[in-house]
N, C-alpha and C positions, 0 to 999 in steps of 0.2 A: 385166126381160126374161129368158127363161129360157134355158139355155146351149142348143144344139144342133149336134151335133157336126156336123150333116149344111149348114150352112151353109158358105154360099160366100164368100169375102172381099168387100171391097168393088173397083169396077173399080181396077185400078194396086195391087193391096193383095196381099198373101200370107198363106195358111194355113201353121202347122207344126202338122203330128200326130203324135203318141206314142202307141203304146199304152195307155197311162194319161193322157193328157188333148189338149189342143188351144189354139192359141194363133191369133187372126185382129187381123189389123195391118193402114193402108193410111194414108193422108195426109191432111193438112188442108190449107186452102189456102194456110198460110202453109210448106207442107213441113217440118213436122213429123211423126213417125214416132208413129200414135194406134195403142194398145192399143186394140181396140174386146170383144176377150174372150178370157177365161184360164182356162180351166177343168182343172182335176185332177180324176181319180175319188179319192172320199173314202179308197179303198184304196192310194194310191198317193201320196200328201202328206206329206210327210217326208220325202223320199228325194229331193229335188231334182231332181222333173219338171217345174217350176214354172220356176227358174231355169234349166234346159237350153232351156225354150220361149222364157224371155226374151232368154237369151243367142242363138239363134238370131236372131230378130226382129231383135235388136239387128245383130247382122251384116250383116243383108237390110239394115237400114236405112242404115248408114252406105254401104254400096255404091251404094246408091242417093240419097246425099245427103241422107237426111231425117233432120233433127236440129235440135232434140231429141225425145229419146222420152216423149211424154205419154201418164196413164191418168187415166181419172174414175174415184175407188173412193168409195162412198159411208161415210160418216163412221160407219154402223152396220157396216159390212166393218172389225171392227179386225183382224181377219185378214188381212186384202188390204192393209190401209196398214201394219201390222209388216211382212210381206212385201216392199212396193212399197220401204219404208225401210230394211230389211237387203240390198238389192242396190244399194243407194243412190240410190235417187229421193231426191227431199222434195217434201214439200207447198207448194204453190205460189198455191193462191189457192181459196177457199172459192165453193163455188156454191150458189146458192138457188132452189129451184122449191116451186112453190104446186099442193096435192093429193098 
């Protein structure tokens, strides 16, 4: 799926934007707080735009009861799971899709 800044959260869900990238969050049915996208501009990573988008989210969510905070990062993003694991996620359960 490709990032686009110009999307809308999902109903019940919230966007945070920064100038350098964008973060879209909303719930599952078990209210849990789902990262559905995290995006940085490649000029702007390093600098901890990434974790300011999280730690927002994160905010929204606990105010709103939804917890825990779950992301799908695909096992070739070892960039997004260093990431996901330096703010302290951990991996949680492996998923398998065919194609």
């Amino acid at each position: 799926m490709p990032f686009n800044p110009n999307q809308d959260p999902p109903q019940g869900g919230i966007k945070f934007q920064m100038n350098g990238g964008y973060i879209i969050a909303g719930m599952n049915e078990d209210m849990c707080c789902v990262i559905h996208e995290l995006y940085v501009n490649p000029e702007d990573r390093r600098k901890g735009t990434a974790s300011m988008l999280v730690a927002a989210v994160r905010g929204w969510a606990k105010s709103e009861g939804l917890w825990p905070m779950i992301v799908e990062c695909s096992p070739k993003n070892e960039v997004g799971m260093k990431f996901y694991e330096a703010i302290g996620m951990r991996q949680v359960s492996i998923v398998y899709q065919e194609g």
